[in-house]
C-alpha positions as CSV (number, residue, x, y, z in Angstrom):
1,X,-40.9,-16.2,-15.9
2,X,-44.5,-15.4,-14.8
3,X,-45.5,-11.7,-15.4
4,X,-48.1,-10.1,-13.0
5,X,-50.5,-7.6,-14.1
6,X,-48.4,-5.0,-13.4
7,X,-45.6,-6.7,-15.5
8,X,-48.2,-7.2,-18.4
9,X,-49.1,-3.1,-18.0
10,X,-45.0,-2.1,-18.3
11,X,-45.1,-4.2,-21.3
12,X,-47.6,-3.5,-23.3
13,X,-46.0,-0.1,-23.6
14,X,-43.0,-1.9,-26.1
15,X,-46.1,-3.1,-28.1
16,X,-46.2,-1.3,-30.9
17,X,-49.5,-1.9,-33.7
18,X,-49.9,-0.7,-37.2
19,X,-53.5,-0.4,-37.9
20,X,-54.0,-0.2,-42.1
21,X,-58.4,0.8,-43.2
22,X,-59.1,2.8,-45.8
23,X,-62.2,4.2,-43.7
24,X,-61.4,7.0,-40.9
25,X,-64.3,5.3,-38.7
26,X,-62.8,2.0,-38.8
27,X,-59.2,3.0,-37.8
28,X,-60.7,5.0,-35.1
29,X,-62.9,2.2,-33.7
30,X,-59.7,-0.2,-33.7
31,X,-57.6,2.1,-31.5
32,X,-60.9,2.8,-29.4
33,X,-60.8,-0.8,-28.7
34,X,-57.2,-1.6,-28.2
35,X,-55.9,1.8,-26.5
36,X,-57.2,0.4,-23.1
37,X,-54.5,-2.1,-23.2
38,X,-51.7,0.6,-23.6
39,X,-50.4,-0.4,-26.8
40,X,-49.1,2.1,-29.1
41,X,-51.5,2.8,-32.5
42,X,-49.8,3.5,-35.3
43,X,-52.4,4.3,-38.3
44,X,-52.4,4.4,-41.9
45,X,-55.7,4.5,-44.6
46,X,-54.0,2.5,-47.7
47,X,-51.6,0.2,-48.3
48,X,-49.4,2.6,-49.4
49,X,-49.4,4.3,-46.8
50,X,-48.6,1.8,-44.9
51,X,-45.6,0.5,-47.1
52,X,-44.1,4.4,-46.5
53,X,-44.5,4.1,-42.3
54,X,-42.4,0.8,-42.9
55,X,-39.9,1.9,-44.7
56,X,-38.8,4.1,-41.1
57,X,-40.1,2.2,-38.7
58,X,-39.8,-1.9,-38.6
59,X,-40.1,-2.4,-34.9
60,X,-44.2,-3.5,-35.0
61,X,-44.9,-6.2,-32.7
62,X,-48.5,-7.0,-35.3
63,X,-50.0,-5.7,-38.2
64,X,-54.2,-4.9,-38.6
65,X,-54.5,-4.9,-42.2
66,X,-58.0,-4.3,-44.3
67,X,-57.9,-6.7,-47.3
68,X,-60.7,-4.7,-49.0
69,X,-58.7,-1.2,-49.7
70,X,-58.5,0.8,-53.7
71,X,-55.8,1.2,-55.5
72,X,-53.8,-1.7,-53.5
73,X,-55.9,-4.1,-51.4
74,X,-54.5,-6.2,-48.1
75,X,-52.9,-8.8,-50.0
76,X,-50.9,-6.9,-52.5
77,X,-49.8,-5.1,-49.5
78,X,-48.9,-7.9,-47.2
79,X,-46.8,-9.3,-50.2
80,X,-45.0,-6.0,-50.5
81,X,-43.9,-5.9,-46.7
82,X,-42.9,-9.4,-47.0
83,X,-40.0,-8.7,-49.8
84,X,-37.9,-6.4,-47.2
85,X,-36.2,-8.7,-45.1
86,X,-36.2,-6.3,-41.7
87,X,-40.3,-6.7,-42.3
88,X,-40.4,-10.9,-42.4
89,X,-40.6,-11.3,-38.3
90,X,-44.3,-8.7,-37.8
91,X,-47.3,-11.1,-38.1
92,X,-50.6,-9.9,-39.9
93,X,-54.2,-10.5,-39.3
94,X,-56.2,-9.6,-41.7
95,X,-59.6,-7.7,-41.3
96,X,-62.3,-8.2,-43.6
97,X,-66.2,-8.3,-43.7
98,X,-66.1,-11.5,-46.3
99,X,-65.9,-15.3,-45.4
100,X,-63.5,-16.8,-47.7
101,X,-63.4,-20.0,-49.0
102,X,-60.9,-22.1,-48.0
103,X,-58.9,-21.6,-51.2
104,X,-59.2,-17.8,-51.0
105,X,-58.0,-17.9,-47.1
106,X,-55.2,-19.9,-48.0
107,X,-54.3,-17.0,-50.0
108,X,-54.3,-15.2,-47.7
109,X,-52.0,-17.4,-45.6
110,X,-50.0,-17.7,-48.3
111,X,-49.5,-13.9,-48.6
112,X,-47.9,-13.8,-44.9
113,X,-51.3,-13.6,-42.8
114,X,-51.6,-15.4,-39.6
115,X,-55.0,-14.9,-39.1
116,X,-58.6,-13.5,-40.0
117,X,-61.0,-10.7,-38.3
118,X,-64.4,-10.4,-39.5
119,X,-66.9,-7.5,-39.2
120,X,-68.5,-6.8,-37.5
121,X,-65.8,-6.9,-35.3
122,X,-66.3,-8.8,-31.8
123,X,-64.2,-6.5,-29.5
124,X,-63.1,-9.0,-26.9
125,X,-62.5,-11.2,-29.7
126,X,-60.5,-8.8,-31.6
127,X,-58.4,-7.8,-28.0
128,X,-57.8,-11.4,-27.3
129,X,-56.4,-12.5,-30.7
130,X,-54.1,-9.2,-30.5
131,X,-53.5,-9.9,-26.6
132,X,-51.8,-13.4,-28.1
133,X,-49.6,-11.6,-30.5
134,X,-48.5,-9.3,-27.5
135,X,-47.8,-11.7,-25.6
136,X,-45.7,-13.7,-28.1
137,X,-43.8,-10.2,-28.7
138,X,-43.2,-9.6,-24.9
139,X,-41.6,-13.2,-24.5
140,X,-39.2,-12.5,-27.5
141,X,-38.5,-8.9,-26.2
142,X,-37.4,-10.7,-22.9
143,X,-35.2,-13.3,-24.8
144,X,-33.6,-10.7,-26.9
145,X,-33.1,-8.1,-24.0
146,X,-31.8,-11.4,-22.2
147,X,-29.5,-12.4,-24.6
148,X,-28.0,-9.2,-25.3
149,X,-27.4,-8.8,-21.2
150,X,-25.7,-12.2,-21.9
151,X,-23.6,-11.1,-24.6
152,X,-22.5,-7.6,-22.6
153,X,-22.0,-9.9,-19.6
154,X,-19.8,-12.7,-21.9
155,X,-18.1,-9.5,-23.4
156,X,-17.5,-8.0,-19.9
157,X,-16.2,-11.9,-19.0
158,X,-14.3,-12.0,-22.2
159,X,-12.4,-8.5,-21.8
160,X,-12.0,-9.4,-17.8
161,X,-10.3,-12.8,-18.5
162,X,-8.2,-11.3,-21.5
163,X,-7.7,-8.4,-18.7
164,X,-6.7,-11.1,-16.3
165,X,-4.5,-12.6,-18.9
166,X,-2.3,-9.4,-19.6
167,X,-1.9,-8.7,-15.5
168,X,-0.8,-12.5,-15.0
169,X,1.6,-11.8,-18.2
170,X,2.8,-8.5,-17.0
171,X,3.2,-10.1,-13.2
172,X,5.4,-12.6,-15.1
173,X,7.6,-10.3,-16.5
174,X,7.8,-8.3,-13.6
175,X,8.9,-11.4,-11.8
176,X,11.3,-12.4,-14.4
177,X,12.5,-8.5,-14.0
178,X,12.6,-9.2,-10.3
179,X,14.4,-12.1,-10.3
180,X,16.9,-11.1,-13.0
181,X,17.3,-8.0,-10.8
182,X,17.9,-9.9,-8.0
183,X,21.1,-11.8,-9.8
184,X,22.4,-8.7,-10.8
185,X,22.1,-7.0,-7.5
186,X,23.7,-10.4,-5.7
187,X,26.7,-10.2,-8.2
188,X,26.7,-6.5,-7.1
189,X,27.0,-7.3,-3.3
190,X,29.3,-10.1,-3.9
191,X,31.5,-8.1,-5.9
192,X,31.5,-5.3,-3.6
193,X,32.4,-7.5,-1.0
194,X,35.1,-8.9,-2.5
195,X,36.2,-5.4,-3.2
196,X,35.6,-4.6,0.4
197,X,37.9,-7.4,1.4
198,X,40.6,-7.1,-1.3
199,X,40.8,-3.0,-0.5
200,X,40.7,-3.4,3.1
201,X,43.5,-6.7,2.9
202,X,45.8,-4.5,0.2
203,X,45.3,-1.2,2.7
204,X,47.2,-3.0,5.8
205,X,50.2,-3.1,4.1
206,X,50.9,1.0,4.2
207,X,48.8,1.5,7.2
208,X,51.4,-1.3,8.8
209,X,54.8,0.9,7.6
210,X,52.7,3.9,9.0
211,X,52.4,2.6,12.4
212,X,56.1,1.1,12.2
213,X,58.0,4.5,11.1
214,X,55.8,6.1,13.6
215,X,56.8,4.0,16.4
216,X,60.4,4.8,15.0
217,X,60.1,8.4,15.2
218,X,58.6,8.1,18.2
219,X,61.4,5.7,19.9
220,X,64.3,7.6,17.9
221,X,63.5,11.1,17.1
222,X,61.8,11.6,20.8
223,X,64.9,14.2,21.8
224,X,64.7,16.0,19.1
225,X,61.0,17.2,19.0
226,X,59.3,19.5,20.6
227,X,56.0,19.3,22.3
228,X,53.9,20.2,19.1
229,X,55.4,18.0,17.0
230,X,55.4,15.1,19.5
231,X,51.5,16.1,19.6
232,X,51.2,15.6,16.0
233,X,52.9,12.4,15.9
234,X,50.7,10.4,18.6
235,X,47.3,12.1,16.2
236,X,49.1,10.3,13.8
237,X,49.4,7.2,15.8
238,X,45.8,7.4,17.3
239,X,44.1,7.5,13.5
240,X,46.5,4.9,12.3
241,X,45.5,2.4,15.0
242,X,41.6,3.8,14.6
243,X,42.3,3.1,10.5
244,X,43.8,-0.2,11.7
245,X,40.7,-1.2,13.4
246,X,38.4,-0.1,11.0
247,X,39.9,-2.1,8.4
248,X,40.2,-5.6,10.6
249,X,36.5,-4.9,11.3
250,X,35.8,-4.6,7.2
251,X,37.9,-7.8,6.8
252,X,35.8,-9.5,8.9
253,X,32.2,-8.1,7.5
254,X,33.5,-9.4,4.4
255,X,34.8,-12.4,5.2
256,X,31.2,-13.1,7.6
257,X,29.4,-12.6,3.7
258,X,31.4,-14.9,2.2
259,X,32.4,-17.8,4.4
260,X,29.2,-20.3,4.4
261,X,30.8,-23.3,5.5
262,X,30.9,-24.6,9.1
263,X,27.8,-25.4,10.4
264,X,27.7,-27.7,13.4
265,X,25.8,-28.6,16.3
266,X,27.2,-25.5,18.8
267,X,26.5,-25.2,22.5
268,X,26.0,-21.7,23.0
269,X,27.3,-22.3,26.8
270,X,30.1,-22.8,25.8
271,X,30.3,-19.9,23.3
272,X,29.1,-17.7,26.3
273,X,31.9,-19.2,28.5
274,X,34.9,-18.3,26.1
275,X,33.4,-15.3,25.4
276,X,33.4,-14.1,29.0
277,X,36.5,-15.6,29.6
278,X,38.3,-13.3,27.0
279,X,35.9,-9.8,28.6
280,X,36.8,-10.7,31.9
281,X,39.9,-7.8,32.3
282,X,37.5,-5.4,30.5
283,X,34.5,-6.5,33.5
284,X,36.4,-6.4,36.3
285,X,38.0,-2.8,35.1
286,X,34.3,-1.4,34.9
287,X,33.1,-3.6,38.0
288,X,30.5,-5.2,36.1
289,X,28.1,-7.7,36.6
290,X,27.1,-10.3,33.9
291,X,24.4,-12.6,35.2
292,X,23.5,-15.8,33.2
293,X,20.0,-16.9,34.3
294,X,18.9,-19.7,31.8
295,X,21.2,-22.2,30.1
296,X,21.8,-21.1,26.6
297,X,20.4,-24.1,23.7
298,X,22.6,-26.3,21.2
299,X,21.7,-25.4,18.2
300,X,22.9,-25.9,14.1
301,X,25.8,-23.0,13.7
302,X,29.1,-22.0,13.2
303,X,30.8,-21.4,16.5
304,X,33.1,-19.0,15.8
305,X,30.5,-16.6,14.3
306,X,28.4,-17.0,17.2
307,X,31.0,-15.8,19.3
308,X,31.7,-13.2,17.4
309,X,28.0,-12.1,17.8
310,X,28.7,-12.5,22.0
311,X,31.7,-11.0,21.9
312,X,30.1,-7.9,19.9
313,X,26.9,-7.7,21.8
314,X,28.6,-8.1,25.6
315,X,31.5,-5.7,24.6
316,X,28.9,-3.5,23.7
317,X,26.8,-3.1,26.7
318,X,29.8,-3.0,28.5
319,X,31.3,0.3,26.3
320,X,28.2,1.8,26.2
321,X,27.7,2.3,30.3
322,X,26.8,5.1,32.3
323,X,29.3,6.7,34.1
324,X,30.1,6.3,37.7
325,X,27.1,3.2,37.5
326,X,28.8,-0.3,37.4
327,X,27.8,-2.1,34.2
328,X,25.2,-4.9,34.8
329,X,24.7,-7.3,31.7
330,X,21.2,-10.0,32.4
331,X,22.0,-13.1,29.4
332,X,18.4,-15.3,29.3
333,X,17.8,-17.9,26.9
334,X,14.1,-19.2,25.8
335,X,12.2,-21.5,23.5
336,X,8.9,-19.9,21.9
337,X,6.7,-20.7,18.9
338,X,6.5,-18.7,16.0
339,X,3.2,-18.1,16.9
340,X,4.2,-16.3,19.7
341,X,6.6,-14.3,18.2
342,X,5.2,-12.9,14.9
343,X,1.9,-13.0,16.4
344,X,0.4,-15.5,14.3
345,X,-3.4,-17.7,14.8
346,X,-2.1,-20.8,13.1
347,X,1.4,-23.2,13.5
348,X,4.0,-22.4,10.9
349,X,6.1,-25.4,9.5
350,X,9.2,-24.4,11.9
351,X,7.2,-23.5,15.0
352,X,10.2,-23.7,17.4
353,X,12.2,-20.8,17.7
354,X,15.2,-19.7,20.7
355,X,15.2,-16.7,21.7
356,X,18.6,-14.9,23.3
357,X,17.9,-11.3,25.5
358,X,21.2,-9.2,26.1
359,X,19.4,-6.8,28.5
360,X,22.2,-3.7,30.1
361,X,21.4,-0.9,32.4
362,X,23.7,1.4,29.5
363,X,22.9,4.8,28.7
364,X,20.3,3.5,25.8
365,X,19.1,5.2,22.9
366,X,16.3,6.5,20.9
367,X,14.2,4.3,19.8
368,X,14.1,5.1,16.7
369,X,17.4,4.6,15.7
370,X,16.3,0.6,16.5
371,X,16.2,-0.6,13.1
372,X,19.1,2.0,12.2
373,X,22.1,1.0,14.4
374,X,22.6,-2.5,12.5
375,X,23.6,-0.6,9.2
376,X,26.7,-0.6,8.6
377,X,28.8,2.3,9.8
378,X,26.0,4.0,11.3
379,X,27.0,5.4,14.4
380,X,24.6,7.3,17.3
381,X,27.8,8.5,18.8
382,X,30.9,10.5,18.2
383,X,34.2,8.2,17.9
384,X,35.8,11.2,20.1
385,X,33.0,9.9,23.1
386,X,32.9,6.1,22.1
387,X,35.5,4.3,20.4
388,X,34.5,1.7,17.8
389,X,33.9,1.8,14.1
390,X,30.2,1.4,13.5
391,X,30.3,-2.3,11.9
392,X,29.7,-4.3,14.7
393,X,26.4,-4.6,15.1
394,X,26.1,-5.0,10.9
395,X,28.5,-8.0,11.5
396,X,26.0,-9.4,14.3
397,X,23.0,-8.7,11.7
398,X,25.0,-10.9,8.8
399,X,25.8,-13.8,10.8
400,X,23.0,-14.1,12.5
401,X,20.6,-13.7,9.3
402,X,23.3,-16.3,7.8
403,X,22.0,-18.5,10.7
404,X,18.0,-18.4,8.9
405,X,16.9,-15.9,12.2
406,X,17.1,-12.0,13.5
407,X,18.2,-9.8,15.8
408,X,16.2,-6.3,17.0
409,X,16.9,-3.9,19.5
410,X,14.7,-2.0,22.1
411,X,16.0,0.6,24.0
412,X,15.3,4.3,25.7
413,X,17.8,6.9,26.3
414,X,19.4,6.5,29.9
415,X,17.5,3.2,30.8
416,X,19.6,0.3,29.0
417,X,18.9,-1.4,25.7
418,X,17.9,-5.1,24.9
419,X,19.0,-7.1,21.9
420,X,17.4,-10.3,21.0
421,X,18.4,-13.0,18.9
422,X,16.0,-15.0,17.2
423,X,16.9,-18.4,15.5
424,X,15.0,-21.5,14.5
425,X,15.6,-24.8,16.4
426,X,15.7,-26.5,13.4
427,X,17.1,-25.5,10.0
428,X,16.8,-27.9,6.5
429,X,19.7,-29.7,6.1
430,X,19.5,-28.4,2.3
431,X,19.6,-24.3,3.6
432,X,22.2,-25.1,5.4
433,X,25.9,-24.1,3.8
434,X,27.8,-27.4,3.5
435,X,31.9,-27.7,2.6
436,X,32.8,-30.1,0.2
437,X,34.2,-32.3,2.9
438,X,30.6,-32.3,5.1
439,X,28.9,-33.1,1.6
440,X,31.0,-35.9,1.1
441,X,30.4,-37.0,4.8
442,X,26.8,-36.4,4.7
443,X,26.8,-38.7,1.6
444,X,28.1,-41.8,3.0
């Protein structure tokens, strides 16, 4: 990296000197010389001296040292520094008004020195050797600052992978959680159905005698009771019958959670067609109209669950009308992409969806009882007002998810309410529920 002068000025400030002379004038014309370059003068006037500076500070980028000093002279010194092990890495040039031999400089090599300075002293001479030995410190203060911003950023790497390495273990156990929690809670639902089904097949049994011994006291007893007690016996009649319904309607929630076989190509036509045919006393009481405008698709179901769906939705619309305003009940069938429906930019794998609108002119409801009125038992309105038992529309939601799709509801109070069916053209052979006896077929 090339350092401007700027750079070099910022340095120089890390560049720390230790300038040993036994004379006052010479250590004050050696920081006289060098202070222009912004180094930092550190001075001491004998070797020992100098020896007590170093044993605090250690962090000298270079080392001025007078070889001719009493007591201990430049040498001596240097080979003091040199036995502490913190003081090997600070280079020394030696300052003396002698010319030594060679055998009397390679002493002074020998003793640690790097290089001589004779006096007089040449200033530029003296600030160029040192400007070397700065320059040398500022490179290896730039590797060491770099390598320790490695290390911090390798230990920041290290504790982010080993980070990353907790969250992917903790994301795996929280999946394994998940998934365990997901058994459990299947086994819950399939054991409440069963429940649901085995209560609600064992509670026809009394509820039957109930409605026979009530249509005995009514038939038998009729002469002998008054008008309160005749009163009290068709309440009992009325809840019986509503108990009776409820509990076929449970039967069947159960028994739509439970039954996964039948799958087959289904003409929804046809479906429609039945259906009507079985609504049609109920239409022509409320002078309705039920207008088919598209043909309906075949698609991969089981028939008699669709038409339960139908049945459900139509008898619906048709319960739920405004009085004195004959029903009208619009049935329109479309193919769309998945694109289009869950507003996407790119093609998913099954792209082909149908679409089925039940659109009435009913009395509506709230919106936001949209996502609400497919729970089952909810109910918007008083049994007293609307008969019914609130599972219908849970029964449509179960089959039709069963079928891989969905159904939603939009609606506003007093202007009629849509439903929609959504379900793929196309489902895997392998999602699809197969009996033992359409698994052998498919085998062959």
């Amino acid at each position: 990296m090339e350092l401007n002068n700027t750079d070099n000025k910022d340095l120089n400030s890390i560049v720390k000197i230790l300038v040993v002379d036994d004379r006052e004038d010479n250590l004050f014309s050696l920081e006289s010389i060098l202070e222009r370059d912004g180094y930092k003068i550190v001075k001491a006037n004998s070797g020992r001296a100098a020896l007590k500076i170093l044993l605090a500070e250690w962090d000298f980028s270079l080392i001025l040292m007078d070889v001719q000093m009493p007591e201990m002279n430049g040498f001596e010194t240097a080979t003091l520094i040199y036995e502490r092990e913190k003081l090997k890495h600070i280079p020394i040039i030696f300052i003396t008004a002698h010319h030594y031999g060679e055998e009397q400089a390679y002493e002074g090599y020998k003793m640690g020195g790097v290089d001589y300075i004779y006096k007089p002293i040449d200033p530029d001479l003296l600030r160029y050797k040192v400007s070397v030995f700065a320059e040398l410190y500022r490179k290896n203060y730039q590797l060491m600052m770099q390598e320790r911003k490695l290390i911090s950023m390798n230990r920041n790497l290290q504790k982010e992978v080993e980070d990353r390495k907790l969250s992917e273990q903790k994301i795996k156990k929280l999946n394994l959680q998940l998934l365990e929690n997901n058994d459990q809670l299947k086994a819950t639902i399939e054991e409440l159905d069963r429940f649901a089904y085995v209560a609600s097949h064992d509670l026809q049994e009394p509820l039957r005698k109930i409605l026979i011994f009530s249509d005995k006291l009514a038939t038998n007893c009729k002469p002998v009771l008054n008008e309160e007690a005749d009163g009290y016996l068709q309440k009992i009649v009325k809840s019986s019958e509503r108990m009776h319904q409820l509990i076929n309607d449970l039967l069947k929630f159960s028994r739509y959670t439970n039954d996964n076989y039948g799958f087959e190509k289904t003409d929804l036509n046809h479906i429609l067609k039945d259906v009507l045919s079985d609504v049609e006393m109920e239409v022509q009481k409320r002078n309705a109209t039920i207008q088919i405008e598209e043909n309906l698709p075949t698609i991969w179901a089981i028939p008699s669950q669709m038409r339960q769906v139908f049945q459900n939705l139509i008898s619906n619309s048709l319960k739920f009308s405004k009085d004195g305003v004959p029903p009208q009940i619009i049935i329109t069938g479309t193919r769309r992409s998945g694109a289009e429906i869950f507003g996407l930019n790119k093609k998913l794998p099954n792209d082909s969806y149908f679409q089925i609108n039940f659109r009435d002119n009913g009395i509506g409801f709230d919106p936001k009882y949209a996502k609400e009125i497919f729970v089952v038992f909810k109910r918007l309105h008083s049994y007293h007002d609307f008969e019914g038992t609130g599972i219908g529309l849970s029964i449509c939601k179960k089959i039709i998810e069963k079928h891989s799709g969905f159904i939603t509801a939009e609606s506003a109070l007093n202007e009629g309410s849509t439903f929609t069916i959504t379900i793929p053209e196309r489902i895997k052979l392998d999602e699809v529920p197969q009996s033992p006896a359409q698994k052998t077929v498919a085998s062959q």
